[in-house]
N, C-alpha and C positions, 0 to 999 in steps of 0.2 A: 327061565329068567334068572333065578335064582344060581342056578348052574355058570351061566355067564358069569355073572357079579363073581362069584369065585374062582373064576378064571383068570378076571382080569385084576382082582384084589392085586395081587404080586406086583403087577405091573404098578397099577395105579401109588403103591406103598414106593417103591424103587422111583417114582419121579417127586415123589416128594422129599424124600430123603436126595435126591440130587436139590431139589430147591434150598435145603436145610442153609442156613449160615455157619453151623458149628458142623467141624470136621467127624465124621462117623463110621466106624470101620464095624465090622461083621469079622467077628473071630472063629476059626474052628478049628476043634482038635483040642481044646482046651480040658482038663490043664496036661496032657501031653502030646507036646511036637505041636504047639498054636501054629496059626497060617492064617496069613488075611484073604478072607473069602471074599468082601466086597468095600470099598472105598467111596465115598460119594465126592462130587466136585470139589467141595471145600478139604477135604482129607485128600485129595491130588495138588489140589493146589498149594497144601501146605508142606506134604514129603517131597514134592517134585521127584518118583520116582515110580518104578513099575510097582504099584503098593497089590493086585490079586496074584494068589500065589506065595509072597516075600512071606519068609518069617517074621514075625511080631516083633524079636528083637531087631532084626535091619529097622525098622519107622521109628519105634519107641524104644531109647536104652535105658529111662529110669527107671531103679531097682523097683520101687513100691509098687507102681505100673503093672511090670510083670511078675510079680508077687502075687497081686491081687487076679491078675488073669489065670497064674497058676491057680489059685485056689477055686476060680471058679462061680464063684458067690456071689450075691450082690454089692457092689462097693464102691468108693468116694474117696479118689485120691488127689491131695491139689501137692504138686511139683515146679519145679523150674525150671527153663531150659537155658544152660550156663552160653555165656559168650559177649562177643561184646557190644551185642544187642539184647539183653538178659528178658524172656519172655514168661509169666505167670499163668498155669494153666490147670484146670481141674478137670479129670476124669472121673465123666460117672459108668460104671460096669453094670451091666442087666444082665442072667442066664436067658436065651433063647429058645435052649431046648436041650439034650444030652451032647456035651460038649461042645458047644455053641453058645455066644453072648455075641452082645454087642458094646460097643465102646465108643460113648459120646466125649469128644475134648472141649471145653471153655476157655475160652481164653480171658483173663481175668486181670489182663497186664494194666489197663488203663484203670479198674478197680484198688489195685494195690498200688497203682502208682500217683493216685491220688490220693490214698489213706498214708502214704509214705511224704507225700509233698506235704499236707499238710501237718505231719509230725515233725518232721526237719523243719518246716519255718516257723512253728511257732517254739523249738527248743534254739533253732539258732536265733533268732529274733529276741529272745528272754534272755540270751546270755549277751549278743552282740553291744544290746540294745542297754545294758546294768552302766555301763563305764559314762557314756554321756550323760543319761537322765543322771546319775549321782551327782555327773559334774554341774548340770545344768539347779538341783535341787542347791548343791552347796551355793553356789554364785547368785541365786535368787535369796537364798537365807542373810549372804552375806549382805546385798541392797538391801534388804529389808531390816539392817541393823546398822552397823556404825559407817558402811560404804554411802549410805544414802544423799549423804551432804556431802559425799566428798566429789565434784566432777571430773576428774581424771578418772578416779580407781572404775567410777557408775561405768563413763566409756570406757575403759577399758575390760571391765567386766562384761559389758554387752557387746561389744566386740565377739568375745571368748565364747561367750552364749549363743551368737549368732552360727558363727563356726562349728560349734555343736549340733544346734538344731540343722544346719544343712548334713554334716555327717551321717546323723539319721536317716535325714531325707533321702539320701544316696546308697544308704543299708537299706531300708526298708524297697525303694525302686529295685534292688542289682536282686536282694531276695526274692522279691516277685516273680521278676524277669527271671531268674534261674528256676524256678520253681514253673514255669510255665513251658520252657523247655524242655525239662524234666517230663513234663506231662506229657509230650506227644514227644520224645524222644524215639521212640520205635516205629513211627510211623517216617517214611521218608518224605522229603518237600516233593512237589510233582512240579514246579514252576522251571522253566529256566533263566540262569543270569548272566551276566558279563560281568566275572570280577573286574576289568578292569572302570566300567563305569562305577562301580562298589564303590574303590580303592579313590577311584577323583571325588567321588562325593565326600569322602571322607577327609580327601587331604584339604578339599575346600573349606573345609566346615572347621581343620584341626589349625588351621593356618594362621589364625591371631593366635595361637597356645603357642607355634614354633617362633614366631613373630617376638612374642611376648619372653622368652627364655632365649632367644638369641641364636635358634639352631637352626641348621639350613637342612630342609627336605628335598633328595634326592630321589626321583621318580621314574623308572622305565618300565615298558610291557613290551612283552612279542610280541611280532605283528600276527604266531600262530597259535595265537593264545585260546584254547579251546572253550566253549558253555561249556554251564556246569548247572548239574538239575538243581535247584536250593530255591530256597527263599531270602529274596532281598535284604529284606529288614534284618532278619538274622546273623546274613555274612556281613551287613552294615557294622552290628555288637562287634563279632569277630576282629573285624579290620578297624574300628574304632578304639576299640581297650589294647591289642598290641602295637600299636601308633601311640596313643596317648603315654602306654609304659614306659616306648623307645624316647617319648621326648621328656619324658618325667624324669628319669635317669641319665639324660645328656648333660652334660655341661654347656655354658655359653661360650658359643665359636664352631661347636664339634657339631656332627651331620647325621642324619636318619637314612638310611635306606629302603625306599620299599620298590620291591620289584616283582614282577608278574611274569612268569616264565610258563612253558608247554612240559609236561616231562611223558616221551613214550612208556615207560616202565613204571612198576612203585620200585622198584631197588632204583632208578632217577629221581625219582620224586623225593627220596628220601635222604640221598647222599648227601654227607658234609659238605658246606661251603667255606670251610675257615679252620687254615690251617693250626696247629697246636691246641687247638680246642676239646673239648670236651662236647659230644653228642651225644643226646639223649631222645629215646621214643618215649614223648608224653601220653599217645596215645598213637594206634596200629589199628588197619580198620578189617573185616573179615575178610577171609580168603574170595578172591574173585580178580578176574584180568578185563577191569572194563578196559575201554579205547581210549588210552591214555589220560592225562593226568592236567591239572591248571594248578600252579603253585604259588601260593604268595609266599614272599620272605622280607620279613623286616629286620633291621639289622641297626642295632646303636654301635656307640665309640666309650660309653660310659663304663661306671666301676665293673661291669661282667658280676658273674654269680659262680659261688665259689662250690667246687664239682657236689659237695654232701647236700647244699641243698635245691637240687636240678630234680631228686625224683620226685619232692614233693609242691610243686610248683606250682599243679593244678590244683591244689588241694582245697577247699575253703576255707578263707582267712587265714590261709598259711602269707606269712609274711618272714624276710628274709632278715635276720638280724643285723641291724643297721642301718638301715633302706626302708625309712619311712616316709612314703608318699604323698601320706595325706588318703588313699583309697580304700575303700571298703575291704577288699580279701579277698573279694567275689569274683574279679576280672577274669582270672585266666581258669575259671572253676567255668564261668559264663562260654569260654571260648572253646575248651573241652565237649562240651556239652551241646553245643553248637554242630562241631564239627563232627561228633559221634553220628548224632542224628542224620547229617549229611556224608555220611559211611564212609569219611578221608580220617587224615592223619596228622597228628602235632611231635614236631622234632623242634627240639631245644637243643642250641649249640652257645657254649660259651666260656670264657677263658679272664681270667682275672686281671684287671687294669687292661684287656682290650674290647670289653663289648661283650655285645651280648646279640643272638641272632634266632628267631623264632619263624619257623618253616611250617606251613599249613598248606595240605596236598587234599585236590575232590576230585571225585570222580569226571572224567568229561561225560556230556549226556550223551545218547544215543543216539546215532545218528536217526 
């Protein structure tokens, strides 16, 4: 009986370790000429490559990583895997036996990318958040002192007040909302959508604003205009805040373009549309040839964006000197971040006294 039971020991250990959720390799050779002896489901699923056999540097090239495998010992490494999906991960090392360990991975990305969201929003919230409340503290000092009898200055100070406290309101929502994306930025959407129903929902919704500012929205889609894996709401944000920019920045008379196009290629997807212009990748998505591309491109007639400040556009609360909106900071930070997660691409094209043109490329789904 007993005899048995150690027979099938091995066995019964190798199906557990395929159940594992953390990826877990079997090293040997170590510390010279390592070789992955064994890989369970989740350590395949994550190198997508022939991982028994492979040298240890083919899977894993952080130095610390195989530092610590050279040495052999038992050990705790937490690293990060660069790119533009940036992933958080901690290896723990155990010896097995003479030259032999094993090597569990954690993945720790939604760990540190909540200890990271909530450090950003309550440093940008304390700084964004100093300029209204002061203005809002002095304009209540002031009612509270020689303004109080007077009815013009009271309205026109609560006026000013009121303007304030929504500014907040609309800091503290775009903070949220970017902070939340942030959070499950590494995970892709699984749903699919029709930009172009996105794009009418929105021109519906922005249509008293172009109404109200006197600018005509110009709207076309291909009739082969591909899905695209994402989430609704999300690419809602996206096509909401470069609409609302394109008409914030028009003048009255002048036109918006948004148009929905198919592109086979990313070198399509990505090409200039406007001649003497200045192009810019605000953002580039990893190396991959899905089945072609679904592009929006919005395009104003307004003052353009002068070339020095194009590469920081997504930035937070970067704001363009001169070109005061009335917005938060947050929009094209929101949109970036959007689109990362949905593993496409932002090109910025634009040119001085003719406009300004903002191109967002996703993947089509799968057939």
């Amino acid at each position: 009986m007993s005899e048995a039971l150690t027979e099938e020991a091995p066995l019964a250990a190798e199906r557990i370790l395929e159940l594992l959720p953390d990826p877990v390799l079997v090293v040997r050779g170590a510390p010279a000429d390592p070789a992955i002896a064994y890989a369970n489901a989740a350590a395949r699923e994550l190198f997508r490559m022939e991982l028994v056999g492979a040298p240890v540097g083919a899977a894993l090239r952080h130095p610390a990583v195989l530092e610590a495998i050279d040495h052999g010992g038992p050990a705790e490494v937490a690293f990060e895997t660069i790119g533009v999906q940036p992933r958080f991960w901690r290896a723990f090392l155990r010896p097995l036996g003479e030259r032999e360990l094993t090597l569990v991975l954690r993945d720790e990305t939604d760990a540190r990318r909540t200890e990271r969201m909530r450090a950003d929003f309550l440093a940008n919230a304390s700084h964004e958040l100093r300029t209204p409340l002061a203005s809002l503290a002095g304009f209540v000092e002031t009612l509270q002192t020689h303004a109080k009898d007077d009815p013009g200055a009271r309205d026109r100070f609560l006026a000013i007040m009121a303007e304030q406290a929504g500014r907040m309101s609309r800091l503290i929502d775009d903070l949220l909302s970017l902070s939340r994306i942030e959070l499950n930025e590494h995970v892709p959407p699984s749903g699919e959508v029709d930009l172009a129903h996105v794009a009418g929902d929105v021109l519906d919704a922005t249509r008293p604003l172009a109404v109200q500012r006197g600018v005509a929205v110009e709207f076309a889609a291909a009739p082969d205009l591909p899905r695209i894996a994402g989430d609704h709401d999300q690419l809602v944000q996206v096509a909401q805040n470069l609409i609302d920019n394109a008409l914030k920045y028009s003048a009255r008379g002048q036109a918006v373009s948004v148009c929905l196009e198919a592109a086979p290629t990313l070198e399509a997807a990505r090409a200039p549309t406007r001649e003497g212009g200045v192009a810019l990748s605000l953002l580039s998505p990893d190396a991959g040839e899905p089945a072609g591309y679904a592009v929006l491109r919005i395009a104003d007639r307004g003052r353009g964006i002068a070339r020095q400040h194009l590469p920081r556009l997504a930035e937070r609360f970067y704001r363009v000197e001169g070109q005061k909106s009335g917005g938060t900071g947050l929009g094209l930070a929101i949109v970036k971040h959007v689109v990362n997660r949905h593993r496409g691409g932002l090109v910025v094209e634009s040119a001085e006294g003719e406009g300004t043109t903002f191109s967002v490329y996703l993947p089509a789904a799968s057939a």
